[in-house]
N, C-alpha and C positions, 0 to 999 in steps of 0.2 A: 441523449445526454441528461443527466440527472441535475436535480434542480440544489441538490448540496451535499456534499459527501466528504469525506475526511477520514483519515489514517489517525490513528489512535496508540497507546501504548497503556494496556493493562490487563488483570486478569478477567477470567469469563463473564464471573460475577459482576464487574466494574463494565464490563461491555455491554455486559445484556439489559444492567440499568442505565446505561449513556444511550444506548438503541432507543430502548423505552420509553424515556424520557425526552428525544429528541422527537422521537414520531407523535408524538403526545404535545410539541410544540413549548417545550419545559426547557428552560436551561439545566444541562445536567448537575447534577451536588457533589459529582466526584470529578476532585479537579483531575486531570492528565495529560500526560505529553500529547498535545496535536495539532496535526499536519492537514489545513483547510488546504481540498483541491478544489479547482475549481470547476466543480459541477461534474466529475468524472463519474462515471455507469464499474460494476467492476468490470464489464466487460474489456471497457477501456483500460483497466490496470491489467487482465489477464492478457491482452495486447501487447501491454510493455510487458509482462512478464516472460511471453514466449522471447520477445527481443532480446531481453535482458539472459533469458538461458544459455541463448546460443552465444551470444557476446563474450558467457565469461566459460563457453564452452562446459558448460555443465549436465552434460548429455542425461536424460532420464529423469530429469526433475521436469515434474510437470509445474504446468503455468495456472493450472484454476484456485481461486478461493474457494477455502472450505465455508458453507453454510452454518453457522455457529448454532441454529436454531430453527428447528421445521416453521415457527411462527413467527419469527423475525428474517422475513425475507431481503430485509436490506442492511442485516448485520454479516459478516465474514468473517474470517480469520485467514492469515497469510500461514500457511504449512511452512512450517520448519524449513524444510529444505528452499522454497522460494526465501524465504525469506532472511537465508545465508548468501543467497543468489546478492537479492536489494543490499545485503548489508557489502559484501564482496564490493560490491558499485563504489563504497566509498572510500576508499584507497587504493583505487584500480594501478597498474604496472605503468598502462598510460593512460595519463591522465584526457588524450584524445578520444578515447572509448565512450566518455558519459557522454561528449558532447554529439558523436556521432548516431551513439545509441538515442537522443533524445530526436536529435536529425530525424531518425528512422523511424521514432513513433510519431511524430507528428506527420510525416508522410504516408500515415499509415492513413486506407482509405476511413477506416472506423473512424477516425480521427477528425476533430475540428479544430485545428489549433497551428501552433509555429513553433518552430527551436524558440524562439525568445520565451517560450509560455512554460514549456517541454524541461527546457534546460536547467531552469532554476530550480522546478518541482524534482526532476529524476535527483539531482544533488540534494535534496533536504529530504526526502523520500530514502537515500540510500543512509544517510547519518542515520535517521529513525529509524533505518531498520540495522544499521550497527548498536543508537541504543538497545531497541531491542531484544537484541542477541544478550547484551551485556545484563539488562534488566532480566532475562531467563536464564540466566549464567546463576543468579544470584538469588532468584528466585522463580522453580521450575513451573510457575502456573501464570507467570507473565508472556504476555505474547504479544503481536502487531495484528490488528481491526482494519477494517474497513469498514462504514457508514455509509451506505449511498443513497439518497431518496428521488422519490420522481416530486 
């Protein structure tokens, strides 16, 4: 489990100085949309991502983070297509789906945590990645981060 990590919303440039700046122990100078998890590896998010595929039946979308940077090992990017997956999460058909899906990550063995922990992050986690869509809708170099550190 990583010692702080957090979901983000913005372009590469604005990522690879929030990375930077974070691992350097700096409060970042570019303010942005973000979502503190607590203490999640991306392992842990590609976990819920596999989950999250098959939930919203999105057959061939892979679940990994892209690497944003050979020397920023603990910076990411969510792919497009996962990241239709997270956004799809927030006005599911039913609305029993998140809570089930969060059920299932936290039972997951990778996992340290509870629906009560699970539940509240996959809902603010799937808004962020509707903003997301909507902020790459409008501007095509914006995208959704990951930040994980040990």
């Amino acid at each position: 489990m990583a010692n702080y990590s957090e979901f983000f919303i913005a372009d590469h440039h604005q990522a690879v100085a929030r990375a930077k700046a974070r691992m350097a122990g700096k409060s970042p100078a570019v303010d942005v949309p973000v979502l503190p998890t607590p203490g999640l590896s991306d392992f842990e998010i590609e976990v819920l991502g596999e989950f999250a595929v098959k939930a919203v039946h999105a057959t061939g979308v892979a679940a990994e983070l892209s690497l944003v940077d050979i020397e920023l090992d603990t910076l990411f990017a969510v792919p497009d297509a996962l990241l239709e997956v997270f956004a799809e999460l927030n006005a599911p058909e039913d609305p029993e789906e998140v809570v089930d899906l969060a059920a299932q990550w936290a039972a997951a063995e990778e996992m340290e945590s509870t629906p009560e922990v699970t539940e509240p992050l996959l809902k603010a986690l799937a808004a962020m990645a509707a903003a997301a869509v909507t902020a790459a809708e409008e501007n095509a170099k914006m995208g959704l981060f990951f930040y994980s550190a040990d």
